[in-house]
matplotlib code that plots the C-alpha trace (Angstrom):
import matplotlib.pyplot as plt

x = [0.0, 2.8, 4.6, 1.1, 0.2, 4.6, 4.1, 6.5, 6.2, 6.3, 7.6, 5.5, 5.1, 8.6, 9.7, 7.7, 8.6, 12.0, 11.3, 9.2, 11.9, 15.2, 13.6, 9.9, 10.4, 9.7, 5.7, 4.2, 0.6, -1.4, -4.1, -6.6, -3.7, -4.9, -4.2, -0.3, 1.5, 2.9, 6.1, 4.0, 3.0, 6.3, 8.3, 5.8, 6.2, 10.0, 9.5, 7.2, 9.7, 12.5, 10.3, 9.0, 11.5, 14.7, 16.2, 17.4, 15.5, 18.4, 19.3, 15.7, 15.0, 11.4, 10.1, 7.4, 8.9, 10.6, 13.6, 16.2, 17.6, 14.1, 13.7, 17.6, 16.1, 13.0, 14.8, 17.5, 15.1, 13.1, 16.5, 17.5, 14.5, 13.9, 17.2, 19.0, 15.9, 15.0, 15.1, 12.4, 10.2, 10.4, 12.2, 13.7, 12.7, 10.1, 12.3, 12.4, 16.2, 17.5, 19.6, 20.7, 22.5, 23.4, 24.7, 26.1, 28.1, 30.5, 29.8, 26.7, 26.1, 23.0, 22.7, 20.2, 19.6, 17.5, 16.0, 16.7, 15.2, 13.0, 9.6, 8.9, 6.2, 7.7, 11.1, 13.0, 16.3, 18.7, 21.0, 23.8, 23.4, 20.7, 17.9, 15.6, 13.1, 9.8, 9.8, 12.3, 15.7, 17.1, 18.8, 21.4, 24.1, 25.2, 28.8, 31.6, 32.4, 31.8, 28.4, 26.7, 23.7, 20.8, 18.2, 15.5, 12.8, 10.1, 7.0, 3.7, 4.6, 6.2, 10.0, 12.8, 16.1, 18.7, 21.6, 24.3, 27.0, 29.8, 30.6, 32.6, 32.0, 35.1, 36.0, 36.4, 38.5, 38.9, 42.1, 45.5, 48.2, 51.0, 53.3, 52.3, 51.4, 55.5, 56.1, 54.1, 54.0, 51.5, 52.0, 50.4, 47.6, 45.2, 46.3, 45.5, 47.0, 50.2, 50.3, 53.5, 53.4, 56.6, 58.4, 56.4, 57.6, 56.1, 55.3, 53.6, 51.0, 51.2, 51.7, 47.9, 46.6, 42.7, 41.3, 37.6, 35.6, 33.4, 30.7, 32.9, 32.4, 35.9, 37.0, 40.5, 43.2, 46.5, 49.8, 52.8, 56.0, 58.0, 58.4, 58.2, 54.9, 53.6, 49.7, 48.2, 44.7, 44.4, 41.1, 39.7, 36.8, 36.9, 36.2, 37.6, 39.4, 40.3, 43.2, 43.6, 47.0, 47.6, 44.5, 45.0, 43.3, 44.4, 42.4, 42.9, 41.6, 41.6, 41.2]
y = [0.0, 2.6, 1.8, 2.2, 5.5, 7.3, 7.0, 5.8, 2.9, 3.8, -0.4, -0.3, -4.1, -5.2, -3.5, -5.2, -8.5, -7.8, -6.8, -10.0, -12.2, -10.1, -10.7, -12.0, -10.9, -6.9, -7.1, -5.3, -6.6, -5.6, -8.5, -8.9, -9.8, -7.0, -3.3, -2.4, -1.6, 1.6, -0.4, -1.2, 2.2, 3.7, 1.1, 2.3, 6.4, 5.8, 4.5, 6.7, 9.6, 8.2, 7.6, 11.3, 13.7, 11.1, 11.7, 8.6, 7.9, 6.7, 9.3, 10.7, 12.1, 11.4, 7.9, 6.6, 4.1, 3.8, 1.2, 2.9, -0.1, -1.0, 2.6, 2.3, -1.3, -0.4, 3.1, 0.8, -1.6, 1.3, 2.7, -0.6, -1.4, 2.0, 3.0, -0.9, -0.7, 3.1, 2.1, -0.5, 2.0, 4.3, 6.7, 8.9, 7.6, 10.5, 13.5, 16.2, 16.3, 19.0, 18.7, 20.0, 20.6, 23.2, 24.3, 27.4, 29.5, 32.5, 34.1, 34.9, 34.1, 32.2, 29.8, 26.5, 24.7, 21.5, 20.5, 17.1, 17.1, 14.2, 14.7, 18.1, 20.0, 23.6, 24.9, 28.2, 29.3, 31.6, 32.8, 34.5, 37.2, 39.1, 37.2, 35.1, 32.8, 29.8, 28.6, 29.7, 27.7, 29.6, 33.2, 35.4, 36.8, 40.1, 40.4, 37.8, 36.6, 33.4, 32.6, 30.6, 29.5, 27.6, 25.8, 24.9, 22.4, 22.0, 19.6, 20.0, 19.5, 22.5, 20.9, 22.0, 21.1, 23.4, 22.3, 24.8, 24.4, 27.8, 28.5, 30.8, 32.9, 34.0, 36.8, 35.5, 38.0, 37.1, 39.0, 38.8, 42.1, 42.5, 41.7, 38.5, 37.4, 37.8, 36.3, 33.4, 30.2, 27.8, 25.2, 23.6, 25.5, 23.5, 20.9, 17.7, 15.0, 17.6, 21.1, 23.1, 26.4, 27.8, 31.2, 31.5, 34.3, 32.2, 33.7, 32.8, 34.7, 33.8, 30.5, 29.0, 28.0, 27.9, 26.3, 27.2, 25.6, 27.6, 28.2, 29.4, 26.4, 25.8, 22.2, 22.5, 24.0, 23.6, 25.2, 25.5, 24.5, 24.9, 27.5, 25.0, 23.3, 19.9, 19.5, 16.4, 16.9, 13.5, 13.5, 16.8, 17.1, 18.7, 21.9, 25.8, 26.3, 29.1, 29.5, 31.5, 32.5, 35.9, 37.9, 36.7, 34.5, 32.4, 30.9, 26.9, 24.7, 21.1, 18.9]
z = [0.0, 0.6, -2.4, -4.3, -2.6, -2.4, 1.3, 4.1, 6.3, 10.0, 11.1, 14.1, 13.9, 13.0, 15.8, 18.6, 16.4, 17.0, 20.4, 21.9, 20.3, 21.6, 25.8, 26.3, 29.6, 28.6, 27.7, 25.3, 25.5, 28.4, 29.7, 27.1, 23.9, 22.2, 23.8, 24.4, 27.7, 28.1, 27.5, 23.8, 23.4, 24.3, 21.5, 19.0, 19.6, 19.5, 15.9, 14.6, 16.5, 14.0, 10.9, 10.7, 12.1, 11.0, 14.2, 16.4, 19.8, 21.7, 24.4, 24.6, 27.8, 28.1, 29.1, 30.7, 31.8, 35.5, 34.4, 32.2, 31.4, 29.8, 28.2, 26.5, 25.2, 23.8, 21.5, 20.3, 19.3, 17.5, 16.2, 14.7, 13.1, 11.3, 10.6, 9.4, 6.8, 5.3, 1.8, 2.8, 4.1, 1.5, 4.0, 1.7, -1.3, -2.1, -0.7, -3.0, -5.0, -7.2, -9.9, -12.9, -16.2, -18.4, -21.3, -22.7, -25.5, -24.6, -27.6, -27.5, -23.5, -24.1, -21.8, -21.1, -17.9, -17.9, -14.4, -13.6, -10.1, -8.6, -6.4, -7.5, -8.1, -8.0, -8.8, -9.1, -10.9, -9.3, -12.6, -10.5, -11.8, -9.9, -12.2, -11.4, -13.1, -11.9, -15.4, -18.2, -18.0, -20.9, -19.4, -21.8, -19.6, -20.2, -19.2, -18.6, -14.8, -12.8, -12.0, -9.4, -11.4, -8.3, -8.8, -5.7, -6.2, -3.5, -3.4, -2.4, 1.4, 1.3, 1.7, -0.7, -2.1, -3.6, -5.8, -7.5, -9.9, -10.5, -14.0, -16.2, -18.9, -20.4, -23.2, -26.2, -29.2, -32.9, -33.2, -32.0, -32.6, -34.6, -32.3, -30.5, -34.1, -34.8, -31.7, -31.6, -34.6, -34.9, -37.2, -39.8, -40.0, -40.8, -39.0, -38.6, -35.6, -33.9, -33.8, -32.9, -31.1, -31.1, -30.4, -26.9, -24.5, -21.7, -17.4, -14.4, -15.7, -19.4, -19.7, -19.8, -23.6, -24.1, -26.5, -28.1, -30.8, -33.2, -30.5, -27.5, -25.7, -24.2, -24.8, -23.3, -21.2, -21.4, -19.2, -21.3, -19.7, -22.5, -25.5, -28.2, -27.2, -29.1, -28.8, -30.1, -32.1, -33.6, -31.7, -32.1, -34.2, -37.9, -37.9, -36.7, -33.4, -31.4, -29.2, -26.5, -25.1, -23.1, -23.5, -27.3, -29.7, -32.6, -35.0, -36.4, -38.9, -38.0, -40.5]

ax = plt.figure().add_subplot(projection="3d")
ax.plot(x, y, z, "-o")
ax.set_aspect("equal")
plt.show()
């Protein structure tokens, strides 16, 4: 029935099972086999305690009970019956969970996010950039920077999950000047499985080669130890390449 109707199992019964066969000697029935002891009673709060709020009972400082020994019984039994097993009552298994992806191009600074959230009914994006949207996952940026795009689902019990993922747009030029273009080789051009960059002038702070493809997504980076460089592109796909070194851009053909 729970599994039928995406509800969760409070295991009432499979904890006084476990219970009546750990010591018979702690009742849980009062007189007529039917009604429970306050021993019963207290065994069954402790479970539903853990089922609902996901908290353990053990160390609780209410009992109605006089023995602690009895009391420290009767919430491990509870604790050990919901808690070995949550996947079996469904504890969990309905929660609300965001997630998801997203796509983008630097160029124009369009960017798509797809919600891939479970046991939602609701959701909101949070762009990171001051915008906000309940339904639109496409959002143009209008500036480059690093972005903390959000996304929080909720369901209809009012509970919520958020997830977030940080991103970068970064500038992307078509030109490079006269004279890193005297200073810097790249050859052949087109190329087709190694490409040699040569005549580098290379820093701590100018050493890092990007690489774009046609629709500024950025497919690699690269940090150049030396100033004849060898980069492989036997697996690149056909097709025009930009790459960026010092504020700079270069374009290439692969073949």
């Amino acid at each position: 029935m729970a599994n039928e109707n995406s509800a969760l199992v409070a295991p009432a019964g499979m904890a006084w099972f476990a219970s009546w066969h750990t010591d018979t000697l702690i009742n849980l029935w009062q007189a007529d086999n039917s009604h429970p002891t306050i021993a019963g009673s207290y065994l069954t709060a402790c479970v539903f305690y853990e089922t609902i709020f996901r908290k353990s009972p053990l160390g609780l400082s209410y009992s109605p009970i006089a023995l602690q020994a009895t009391t420290d019984f009767l919430q491990n039994i509870a604790h050990t019956t919901v808690f070995d097993s949550l996947a079996n009552w469904n504890i969990g298994s309905f929660d609300v969970k965001a997630n998801f992806s997203f796509a983008g191009n630097e160029t124009t600074k369009i960017y798509s996010f797809n919600n891939l959230s479970q046991n939602f009914t609701s959701y909101q994006w949070g762009f990171g950039d001051g915008n906000f949207s309940s339904s639109n996952g496409t959002h143009t940026y209008t500036d480059t920077g690093t972005y903390t795009a959000t996304l929080i689902a909720f369901d209809n019990c009012g509970n919520s999950d958020t997830s977030s993922q940080i991103f970068t747009i970064h500038a992307i030029t078509t030109g490079i000047n006269s004279q890193e273009e005297e200073a810097i080789t790249v050859y052949p051009n087109p190329v087709k499985d190694e490409l040699l960059i040569s005549g580098l002038k290379l820093s701590s702070g100018n050493n890092r080669l990007e690489i774009y493809d046609v629709t500024g997504n950025r497919i690699a980076e690269v940090y150049l130890q030396t100033v004849d460089f060898k980069l492989k592109t036997f697996n690149w796909q056909p097709g025009i390449y930009f790459l960026r070194l010092g504020g700079h851009t270069k374009k290439l053909v692969k073949l």
